[in-house]
C-alpha positions in Angstrom: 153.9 105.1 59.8 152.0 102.8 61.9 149.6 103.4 64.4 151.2 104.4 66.9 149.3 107.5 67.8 146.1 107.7 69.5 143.3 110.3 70.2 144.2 113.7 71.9 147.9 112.9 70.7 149.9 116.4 69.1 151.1 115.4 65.8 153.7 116.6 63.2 152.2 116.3 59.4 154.8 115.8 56.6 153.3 119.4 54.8 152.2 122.6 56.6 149.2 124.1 57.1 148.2 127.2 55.3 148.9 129.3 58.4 152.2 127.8 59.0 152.4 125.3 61.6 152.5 121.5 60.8 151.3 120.5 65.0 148.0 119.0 64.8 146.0 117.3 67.8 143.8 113.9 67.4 141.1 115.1 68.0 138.7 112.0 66.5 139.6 108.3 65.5 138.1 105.8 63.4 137.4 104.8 59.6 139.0 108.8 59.4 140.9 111.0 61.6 139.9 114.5 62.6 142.7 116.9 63.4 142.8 120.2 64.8 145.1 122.5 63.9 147.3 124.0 67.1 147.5 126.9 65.8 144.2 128.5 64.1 141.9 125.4 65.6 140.9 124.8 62.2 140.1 121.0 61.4 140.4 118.3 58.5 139.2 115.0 58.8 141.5 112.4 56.4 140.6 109.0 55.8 142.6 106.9 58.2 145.2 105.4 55.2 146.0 108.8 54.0 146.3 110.1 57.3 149.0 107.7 57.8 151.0 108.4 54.7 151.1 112.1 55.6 152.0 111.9 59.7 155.6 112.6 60.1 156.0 111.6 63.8 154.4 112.1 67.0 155.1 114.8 69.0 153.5 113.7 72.6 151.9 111.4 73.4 148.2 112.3 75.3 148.6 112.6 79.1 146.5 110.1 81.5 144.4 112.8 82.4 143.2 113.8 79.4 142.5 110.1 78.0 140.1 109.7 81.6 138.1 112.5 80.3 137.4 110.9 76.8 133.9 111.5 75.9 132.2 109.1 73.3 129.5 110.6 71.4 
């Protein structure tokens, strides 16, 4: 998949998690994404090309509101 996801999207992996959801939020981008599981808000950090070989789709997309409140640290 391409990128066509960006930060503070919801995400749907190709495998589970080990508590049994596969919805993930963006939760960092760069040289590696960090995701946050939706349901234990556990996270993993993948290196970006192995991020992309396991993202099924994208869920939604981030609203406005939350990419104005973007904070870069």
């Amino acid at each position: 998949m391409t990128s066509n996801y960006e930060l503070n999207d919801i995400v749907e992996m190709k495998k589970q998690h080990a508590c049994g959801t596969n919805r993930f939020k963006i939760i960092r981008m760069g040289a590696d994404i960090r995701i946050k599981c939706e349901n234990c808000q556990r996270s993993i950090m993948l290196p970006r090309q192995t991020f992309n070989k396991k993202i099924k789709k994208v869920l939604e997309k981030a609203s406005s509101n939350e990419k104005e409140n973007e904070t870069w640290l």
